[in-house]
N, C-alpha and C positions, 0 to 999 in steps of 0.2 A: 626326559623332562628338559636337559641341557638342548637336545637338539629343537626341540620346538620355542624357546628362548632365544635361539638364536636367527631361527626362523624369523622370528617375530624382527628382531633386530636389522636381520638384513632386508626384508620388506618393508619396515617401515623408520628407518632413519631419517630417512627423507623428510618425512611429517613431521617428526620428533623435533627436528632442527628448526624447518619452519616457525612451528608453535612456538618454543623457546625462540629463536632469533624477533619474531613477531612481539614475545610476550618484553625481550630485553629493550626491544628499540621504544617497544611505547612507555614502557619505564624511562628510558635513557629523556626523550622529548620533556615527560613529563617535569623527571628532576633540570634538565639546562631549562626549561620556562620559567620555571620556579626562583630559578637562582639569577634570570636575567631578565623577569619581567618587569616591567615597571611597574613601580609603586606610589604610584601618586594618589592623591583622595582630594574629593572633590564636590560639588554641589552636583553639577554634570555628569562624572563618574554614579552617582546613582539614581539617573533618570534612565526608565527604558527609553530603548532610541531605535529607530527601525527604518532603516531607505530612507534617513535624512530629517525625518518626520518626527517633531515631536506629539507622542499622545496626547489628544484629548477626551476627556470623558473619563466614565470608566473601566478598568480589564475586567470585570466580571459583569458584560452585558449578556445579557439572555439570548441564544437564537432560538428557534420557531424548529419543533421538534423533525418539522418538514424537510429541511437543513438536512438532518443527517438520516431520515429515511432516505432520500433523494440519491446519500450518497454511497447509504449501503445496496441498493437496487443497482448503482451505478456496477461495486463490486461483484454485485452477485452476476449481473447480464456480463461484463465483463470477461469475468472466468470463465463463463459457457462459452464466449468467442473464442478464447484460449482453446478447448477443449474440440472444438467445433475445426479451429486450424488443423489438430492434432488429428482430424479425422482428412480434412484435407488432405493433408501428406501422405498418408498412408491408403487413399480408396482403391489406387487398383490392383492388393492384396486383399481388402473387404470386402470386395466382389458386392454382388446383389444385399448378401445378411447387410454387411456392414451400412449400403446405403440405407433401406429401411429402417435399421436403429437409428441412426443420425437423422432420417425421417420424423421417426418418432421422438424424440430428441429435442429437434425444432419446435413440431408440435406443442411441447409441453411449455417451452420455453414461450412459445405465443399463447398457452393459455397462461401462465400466470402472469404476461406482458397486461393482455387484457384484464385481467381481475384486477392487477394493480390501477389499471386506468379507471375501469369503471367503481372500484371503491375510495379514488380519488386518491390515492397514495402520490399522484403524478402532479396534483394540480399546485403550483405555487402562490398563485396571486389569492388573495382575500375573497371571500365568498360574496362583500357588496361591490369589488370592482371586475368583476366579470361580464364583458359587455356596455363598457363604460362608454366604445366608440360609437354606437348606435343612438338611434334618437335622437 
């Protein structure tokens, strides 16, 4: 039991240290901001304030639920390029199987391109300004 303790100790000190020297330093920041922050209070001090700009309106405006389909399709297409690199790197150990899978692969990834498009998941603009430039 001693030797495998010790095992453990000489493989992994290194980490141990890290974690703790990581865990001390963002203590250490935390207590000197605290103790040399400034404290001033103010009208200013609690306005949100963003790239100079003050808000107008208000923060809890609604977006259009299109907004965040748009931007989980972005994630999902995204990560298949990821995965699609990972086949890159490696094709001339995947020989023939491999390109077929990545084949079939693609495929899939252009049918669900397409269904997104034709059930409109893609479309942003309002359904009366569609074809505004005509006529």
């Amino acid at each position: 039991m001693s030797d495998t303790v010790n095992e453990l100790l000489v493989n992994y000190w290194a980490t141990g240290f890290f974690v703790i020297a990581a865990l001390g330093l963002c203590a250490f920041m935390a207590g000197v901001s605290s103790l040399l922050g400034g404290r001033s209070h103010g009208v200013s001090k609690t306005i949100p304030f963003e790239s100079g700009i003050v808000g107008v309106g208000d923060a809890r405006q609604r977006f259009s639920v299109k907004f965040y389909l748009v931007a989980m399709l972005f994630v999902i297409f995204d990560i298949e390029a990821v995965f699609l690199f990972a086949w890159a790197v490696v094709i001339p150990e995947a020989g023939w199987s491999g390109f077929w899978g990545a084949a079939v692969f693609i495929l899939i990834l252009l049918a669900g391109l397409l269904y997104d498009s034709r059930s409109g998941a893609l479309e942003w603009a309002p359904e009366g300004s569609q074809g505004h430039g005509e006529g």
